[in-house]
DSSP file (Angstrom, degrees, kcal/mol; ACC not computed):
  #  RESIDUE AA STRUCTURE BP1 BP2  ACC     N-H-->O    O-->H-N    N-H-->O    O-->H-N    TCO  KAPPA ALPHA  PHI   PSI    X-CA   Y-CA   Z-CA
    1    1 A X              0   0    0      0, 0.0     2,-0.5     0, 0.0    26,-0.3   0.000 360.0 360.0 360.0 137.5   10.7  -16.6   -4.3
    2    2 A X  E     -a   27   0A   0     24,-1.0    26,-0.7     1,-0.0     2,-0.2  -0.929 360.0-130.1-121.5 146.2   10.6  -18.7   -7.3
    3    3 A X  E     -a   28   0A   0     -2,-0.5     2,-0.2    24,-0.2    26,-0.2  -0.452  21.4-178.6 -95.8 143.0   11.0  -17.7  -10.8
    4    4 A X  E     -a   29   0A   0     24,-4.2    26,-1.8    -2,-0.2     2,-0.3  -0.764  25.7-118.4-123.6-171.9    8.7  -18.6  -13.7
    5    5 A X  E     -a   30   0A   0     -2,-0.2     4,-0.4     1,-0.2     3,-0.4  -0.949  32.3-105.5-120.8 104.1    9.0  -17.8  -17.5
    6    6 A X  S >> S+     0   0    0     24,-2.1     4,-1.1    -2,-0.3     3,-1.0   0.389 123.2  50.0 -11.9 -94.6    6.4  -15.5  -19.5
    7    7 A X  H >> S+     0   0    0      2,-0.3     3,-1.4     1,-0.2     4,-0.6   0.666 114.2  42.3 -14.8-107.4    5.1  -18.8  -21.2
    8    8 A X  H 3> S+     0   0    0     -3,-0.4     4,-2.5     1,-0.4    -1,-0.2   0.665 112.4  53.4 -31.8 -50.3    4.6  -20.8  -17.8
    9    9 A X  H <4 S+     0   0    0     -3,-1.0    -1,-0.4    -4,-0.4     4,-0.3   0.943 117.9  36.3 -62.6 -54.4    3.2  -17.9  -16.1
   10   10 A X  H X< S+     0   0    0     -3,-1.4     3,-0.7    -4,-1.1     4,-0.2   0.840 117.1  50.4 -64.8 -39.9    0.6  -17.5  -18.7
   11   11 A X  H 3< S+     0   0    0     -4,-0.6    -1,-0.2    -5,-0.2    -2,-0.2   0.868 127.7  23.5 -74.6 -32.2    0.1  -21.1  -19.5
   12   12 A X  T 3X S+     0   0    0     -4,-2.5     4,-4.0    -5,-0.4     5,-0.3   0.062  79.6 132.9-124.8  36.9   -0.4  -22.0  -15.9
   13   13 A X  H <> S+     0   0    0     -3,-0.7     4,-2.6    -4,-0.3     5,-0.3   0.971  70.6  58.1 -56.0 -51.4   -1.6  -18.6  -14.0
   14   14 A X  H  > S+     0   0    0     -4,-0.2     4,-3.1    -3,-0.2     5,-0.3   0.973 107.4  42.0 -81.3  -4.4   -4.2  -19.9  -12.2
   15   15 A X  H  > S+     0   0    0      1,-0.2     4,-3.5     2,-0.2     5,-0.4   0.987 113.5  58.1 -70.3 -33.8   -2.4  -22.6  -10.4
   16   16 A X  H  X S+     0   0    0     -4,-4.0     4,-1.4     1,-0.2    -1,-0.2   0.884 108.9  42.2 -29.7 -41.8    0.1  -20.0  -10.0
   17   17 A X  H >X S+     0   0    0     -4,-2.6     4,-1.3    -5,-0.3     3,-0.7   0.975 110.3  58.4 -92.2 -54.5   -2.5  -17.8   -8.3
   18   18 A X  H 3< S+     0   0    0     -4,-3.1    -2,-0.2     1,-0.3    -1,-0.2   0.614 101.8  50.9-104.9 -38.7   -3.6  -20.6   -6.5
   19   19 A X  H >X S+     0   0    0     -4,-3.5     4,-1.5    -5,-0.3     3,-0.9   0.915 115.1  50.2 -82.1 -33.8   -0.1  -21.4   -4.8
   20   20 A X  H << S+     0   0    0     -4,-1.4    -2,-0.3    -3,-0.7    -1,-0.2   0.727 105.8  45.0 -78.7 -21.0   -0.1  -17.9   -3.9
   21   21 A X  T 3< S+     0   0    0     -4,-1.3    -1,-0.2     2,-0.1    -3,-0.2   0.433 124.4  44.0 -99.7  11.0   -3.2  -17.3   -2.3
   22   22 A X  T <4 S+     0   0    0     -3,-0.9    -2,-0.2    -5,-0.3    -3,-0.1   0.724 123.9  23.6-117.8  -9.4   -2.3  -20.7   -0.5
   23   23 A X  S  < S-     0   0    0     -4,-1.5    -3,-0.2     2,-0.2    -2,-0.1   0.011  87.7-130.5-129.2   8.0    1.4  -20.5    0.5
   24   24 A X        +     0   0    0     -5,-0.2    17,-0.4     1,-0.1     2,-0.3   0.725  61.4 133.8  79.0 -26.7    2.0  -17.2    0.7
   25   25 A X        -     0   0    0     -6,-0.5     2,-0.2    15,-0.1    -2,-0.2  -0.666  45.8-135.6-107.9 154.7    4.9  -17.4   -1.3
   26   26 A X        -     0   0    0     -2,-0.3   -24,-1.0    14,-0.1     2,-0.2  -0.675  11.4-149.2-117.7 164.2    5.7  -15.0   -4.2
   27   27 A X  E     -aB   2  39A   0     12,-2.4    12,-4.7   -26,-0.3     2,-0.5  -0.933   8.6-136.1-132.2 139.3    7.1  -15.6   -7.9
   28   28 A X  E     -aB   3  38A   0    -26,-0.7   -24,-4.2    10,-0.3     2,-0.7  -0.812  15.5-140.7 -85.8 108.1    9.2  -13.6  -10.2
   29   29 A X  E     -aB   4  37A   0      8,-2.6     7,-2.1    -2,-0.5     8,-1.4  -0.791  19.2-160.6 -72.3  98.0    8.3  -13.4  -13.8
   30   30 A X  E     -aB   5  35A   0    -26,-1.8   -24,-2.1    -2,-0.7     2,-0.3  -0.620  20.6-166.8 -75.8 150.4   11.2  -13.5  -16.6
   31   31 A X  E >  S- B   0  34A   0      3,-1.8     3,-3.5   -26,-0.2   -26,-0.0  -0.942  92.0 -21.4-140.5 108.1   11.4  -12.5  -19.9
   32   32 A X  T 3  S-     0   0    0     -2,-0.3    -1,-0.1     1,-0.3     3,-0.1   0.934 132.2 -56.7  45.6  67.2   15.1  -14.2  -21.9
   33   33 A X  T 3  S+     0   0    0     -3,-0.1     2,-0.4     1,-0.1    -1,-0.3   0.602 119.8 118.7  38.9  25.8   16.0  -14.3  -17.7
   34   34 A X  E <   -B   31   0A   0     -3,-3.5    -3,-1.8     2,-0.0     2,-0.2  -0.945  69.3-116.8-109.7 145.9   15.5  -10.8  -17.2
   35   35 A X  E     +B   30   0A   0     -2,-0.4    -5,-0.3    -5,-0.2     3,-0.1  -0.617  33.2 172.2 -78.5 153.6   12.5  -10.1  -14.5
   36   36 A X  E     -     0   0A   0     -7,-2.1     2,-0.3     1,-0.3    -6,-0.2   0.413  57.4  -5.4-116.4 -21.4    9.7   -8.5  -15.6
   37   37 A X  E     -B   29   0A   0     -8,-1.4    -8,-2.6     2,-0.0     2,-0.6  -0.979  52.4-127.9-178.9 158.0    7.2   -8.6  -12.7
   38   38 A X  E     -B   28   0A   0     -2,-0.3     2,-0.5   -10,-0.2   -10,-0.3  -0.958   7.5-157.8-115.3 120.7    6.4  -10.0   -9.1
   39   39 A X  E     +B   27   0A   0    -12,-4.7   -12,-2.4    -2,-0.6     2,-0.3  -0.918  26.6 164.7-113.0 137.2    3.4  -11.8   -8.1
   40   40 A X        -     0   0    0     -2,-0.5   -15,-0.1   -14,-0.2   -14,-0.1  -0.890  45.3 -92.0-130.7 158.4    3.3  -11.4   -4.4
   41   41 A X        -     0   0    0    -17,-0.4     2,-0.2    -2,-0.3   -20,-0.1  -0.508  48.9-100.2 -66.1 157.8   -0.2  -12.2   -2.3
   42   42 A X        -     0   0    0     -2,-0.1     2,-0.4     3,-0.0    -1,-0.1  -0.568  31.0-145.1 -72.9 120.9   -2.6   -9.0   -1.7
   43   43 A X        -     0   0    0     -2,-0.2    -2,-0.0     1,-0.0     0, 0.0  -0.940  14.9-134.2 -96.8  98.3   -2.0   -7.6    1.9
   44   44 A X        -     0   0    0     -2,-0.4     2,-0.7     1,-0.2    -1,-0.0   0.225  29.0-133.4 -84.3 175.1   -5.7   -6.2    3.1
   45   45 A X        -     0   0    0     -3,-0.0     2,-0.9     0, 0.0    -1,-0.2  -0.962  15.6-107.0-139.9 117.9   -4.5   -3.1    4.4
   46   46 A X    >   -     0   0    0     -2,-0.7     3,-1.6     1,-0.2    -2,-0.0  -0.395  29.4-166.1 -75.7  95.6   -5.8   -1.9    8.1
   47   47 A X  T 3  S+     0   0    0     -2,-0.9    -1,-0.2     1,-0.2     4,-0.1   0.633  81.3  49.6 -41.9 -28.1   -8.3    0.8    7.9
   48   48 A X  T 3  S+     0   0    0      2,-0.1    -1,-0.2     0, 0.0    -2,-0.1   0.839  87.9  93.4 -95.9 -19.1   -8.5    2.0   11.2
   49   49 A X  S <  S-     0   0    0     -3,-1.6     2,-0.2     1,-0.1     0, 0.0  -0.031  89.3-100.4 -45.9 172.7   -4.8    2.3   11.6
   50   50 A X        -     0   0    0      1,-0.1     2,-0.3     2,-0.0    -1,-0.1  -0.682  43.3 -97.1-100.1 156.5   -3.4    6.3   10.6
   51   51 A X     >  -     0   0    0     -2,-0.2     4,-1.1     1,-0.1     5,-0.2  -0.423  33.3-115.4 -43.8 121.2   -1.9    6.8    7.2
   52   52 A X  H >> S+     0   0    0     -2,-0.3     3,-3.9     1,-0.2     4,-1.4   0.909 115.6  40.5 -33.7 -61.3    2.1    6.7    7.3
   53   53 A X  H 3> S+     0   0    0      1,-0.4     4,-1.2     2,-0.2    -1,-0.2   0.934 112.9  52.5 -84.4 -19.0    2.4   10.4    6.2
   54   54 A X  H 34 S+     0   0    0      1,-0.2    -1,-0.4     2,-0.1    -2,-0.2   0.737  99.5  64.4 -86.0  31.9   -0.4   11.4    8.3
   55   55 A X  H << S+     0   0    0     -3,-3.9    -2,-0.2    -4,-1.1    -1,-0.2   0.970 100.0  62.0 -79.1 -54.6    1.4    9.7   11.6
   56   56 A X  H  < S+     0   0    0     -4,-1.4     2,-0.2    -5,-0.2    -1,-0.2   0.679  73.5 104.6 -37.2 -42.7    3.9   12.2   11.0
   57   57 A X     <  -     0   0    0     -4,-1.2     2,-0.5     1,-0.0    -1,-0.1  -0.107  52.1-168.0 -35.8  97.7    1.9   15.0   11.5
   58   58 A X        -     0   0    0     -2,-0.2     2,-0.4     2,-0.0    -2,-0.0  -0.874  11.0-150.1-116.2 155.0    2.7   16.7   15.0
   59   59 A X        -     0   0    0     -2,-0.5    -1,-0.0     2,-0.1    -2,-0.0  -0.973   2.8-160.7-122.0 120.1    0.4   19.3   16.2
   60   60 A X        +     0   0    0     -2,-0.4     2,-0.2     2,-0.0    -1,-0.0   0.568  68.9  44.0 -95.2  -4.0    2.3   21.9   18.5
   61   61 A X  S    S-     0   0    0      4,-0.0     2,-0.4     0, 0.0    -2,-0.1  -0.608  94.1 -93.7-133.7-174.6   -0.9   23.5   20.4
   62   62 A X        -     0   0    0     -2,-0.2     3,-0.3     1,-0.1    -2,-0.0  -0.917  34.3-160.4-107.4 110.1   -4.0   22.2   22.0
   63   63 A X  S    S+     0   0    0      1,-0.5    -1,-0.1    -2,-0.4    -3,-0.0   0.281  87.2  61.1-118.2   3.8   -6.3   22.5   19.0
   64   64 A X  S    S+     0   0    0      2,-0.1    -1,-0.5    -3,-0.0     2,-0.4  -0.219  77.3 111.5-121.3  43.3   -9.6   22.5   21.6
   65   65 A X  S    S-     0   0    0     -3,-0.3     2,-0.1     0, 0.0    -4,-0.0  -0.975  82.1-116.0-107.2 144.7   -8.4   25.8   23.3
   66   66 A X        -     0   0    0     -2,-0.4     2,-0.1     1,-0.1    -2,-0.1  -0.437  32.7-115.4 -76.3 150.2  -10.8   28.4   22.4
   67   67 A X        -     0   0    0     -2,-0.1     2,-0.1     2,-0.1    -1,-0.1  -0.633  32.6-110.4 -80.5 147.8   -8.9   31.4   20.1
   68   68 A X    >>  -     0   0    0     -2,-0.1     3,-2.5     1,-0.1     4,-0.7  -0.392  29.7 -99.3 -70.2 165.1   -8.7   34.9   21.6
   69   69 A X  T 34 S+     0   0    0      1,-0.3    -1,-0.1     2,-0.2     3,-0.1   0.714 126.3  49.0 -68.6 -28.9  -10.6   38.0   20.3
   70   70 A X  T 34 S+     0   0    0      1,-0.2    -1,-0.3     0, 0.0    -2,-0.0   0.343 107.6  64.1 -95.4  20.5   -7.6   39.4   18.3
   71   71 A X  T <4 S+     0   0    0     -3,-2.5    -2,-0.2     2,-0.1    -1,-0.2   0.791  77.7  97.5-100.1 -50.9   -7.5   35.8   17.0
   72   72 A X  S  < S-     0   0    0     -4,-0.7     2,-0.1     1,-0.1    -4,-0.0   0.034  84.9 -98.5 -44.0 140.1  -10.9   35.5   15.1
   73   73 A X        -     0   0    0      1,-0.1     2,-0.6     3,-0.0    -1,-0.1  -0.377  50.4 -96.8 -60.7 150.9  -11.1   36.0   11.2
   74   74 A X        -     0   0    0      1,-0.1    -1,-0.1    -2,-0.1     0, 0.0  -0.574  48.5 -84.6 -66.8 116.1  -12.2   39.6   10.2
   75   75 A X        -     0   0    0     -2,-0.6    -1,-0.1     1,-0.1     0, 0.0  -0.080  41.8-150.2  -6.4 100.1  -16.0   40.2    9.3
   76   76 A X              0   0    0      1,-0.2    -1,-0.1    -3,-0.1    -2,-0.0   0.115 360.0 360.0 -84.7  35.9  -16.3   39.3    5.5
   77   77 A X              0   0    0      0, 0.0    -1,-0.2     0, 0.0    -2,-0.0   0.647 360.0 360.0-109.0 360.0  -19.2   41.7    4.2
């Protein structure tokens, strides 16, 4: 990871952006040496994969077995 300085990062963002969307490699942003920010490349994120929390998610019954009579919701009128 390589460090820039508020000034450099502003004066020369897009080659900045430019090394990152070509290498991959991320930079750390300082302010008087303290960081302030990361620029890291954009990770597309894979739609058809499940969500983390809902991977978690366990299901204890077999959710296509039909319910039994005393099972059914009550008549609303």
């Amino acid at each position: 990871m390589k460090t820039l300085s508020v000034h450099e990062a502003k004066s020369g963002l897009s080659a900045v952006l430019a090394e990152v969307e070509a290498t991959g490699e991320s930079f750390l942003v300082c302010r008087h040496g303290k960081p302030v920010a990361e620029l890291v490349p954009h990770r597309k994120r894979d739609r058809l994969g499940p969500h983390p929390v809902m991977r978690r998610i366990k299901i204890k019954y077999d959710p296509t077995e039909p319910l039994a009579e005393d099972e059914w919701p009550e008549d609303s009128r």
